[in-house]
C-alpha positions in Angstrom: 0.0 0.0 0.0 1.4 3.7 -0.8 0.6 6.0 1.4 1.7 9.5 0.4 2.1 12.2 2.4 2.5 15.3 0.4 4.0 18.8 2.0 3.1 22.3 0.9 3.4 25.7 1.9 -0.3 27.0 3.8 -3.1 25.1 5.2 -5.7 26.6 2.8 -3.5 24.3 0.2 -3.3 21.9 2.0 -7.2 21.5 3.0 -7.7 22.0 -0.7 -5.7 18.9 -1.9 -7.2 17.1 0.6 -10.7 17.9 -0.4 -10.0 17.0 -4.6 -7.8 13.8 -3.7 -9.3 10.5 -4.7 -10.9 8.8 -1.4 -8.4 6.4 -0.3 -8.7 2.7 -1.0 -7.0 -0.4 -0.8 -3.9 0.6 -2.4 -3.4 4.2 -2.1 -4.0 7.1 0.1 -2.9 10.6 -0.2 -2.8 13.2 2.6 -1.4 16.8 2.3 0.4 19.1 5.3 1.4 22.4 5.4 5.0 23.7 6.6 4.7 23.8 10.6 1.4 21.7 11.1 1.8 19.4 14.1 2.0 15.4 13.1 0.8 13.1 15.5 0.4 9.6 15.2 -0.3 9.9 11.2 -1.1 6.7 9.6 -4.0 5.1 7.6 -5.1 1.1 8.3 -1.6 0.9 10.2 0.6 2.2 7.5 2.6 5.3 7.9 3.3 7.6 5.1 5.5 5.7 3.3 6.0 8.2 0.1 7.0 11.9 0.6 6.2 14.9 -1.9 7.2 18.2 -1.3 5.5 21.0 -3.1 6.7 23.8 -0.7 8.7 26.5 -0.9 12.7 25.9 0.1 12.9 26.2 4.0 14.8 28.9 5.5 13.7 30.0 9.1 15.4 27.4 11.5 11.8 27.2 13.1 11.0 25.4 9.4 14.2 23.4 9.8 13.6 21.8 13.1 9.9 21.2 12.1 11.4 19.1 9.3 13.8 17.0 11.2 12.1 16.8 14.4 8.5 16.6 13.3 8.4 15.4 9.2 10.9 13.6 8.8 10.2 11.3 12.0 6.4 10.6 10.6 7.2 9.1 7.5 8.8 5.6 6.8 11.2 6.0 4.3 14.8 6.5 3.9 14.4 9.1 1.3 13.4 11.5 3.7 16.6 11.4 5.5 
């Protein structure tokens, strides 16, 4: 199962990609997050994101930095991200 977890830059995107995805199903599921948005526990029939996409501007502030290592990069389950 793919479960993608797609990254962009506000929540107004973010809500909006999640409204026009697909509705998940057996073999996919697509999810979107915004830069900063608190991850907890994220997964979907046991699965954590296991695909990453990142539509967002390049991240600059070190507030955007440590959200990426300490909170994105930790919630997904691929070595990618790293």
């Amino acid at each position: 199962m793919v479960f993608e977890l797609i990254v962009v830059d506000t929540k107004e995107e973010a809500d909006f990609i999640n409204l026009t995805v697909a509705k998940p199903n057996d073999h996919r599921k697509t999810y979107a997050v915004f830069v900063g948005q608190t991850i907890c526990g994220l997964h979907h029939r046991g699965v954590r994101p296991n695909r990453l996409t990142r539509w967002h501007r390049e991240l600059t502030t070190e507030m955007e930095l440590r959200w990426n290592a300490e909170v994105l990069i930790p919630s997904v389950r691929i070595k990618e991200a790293l």
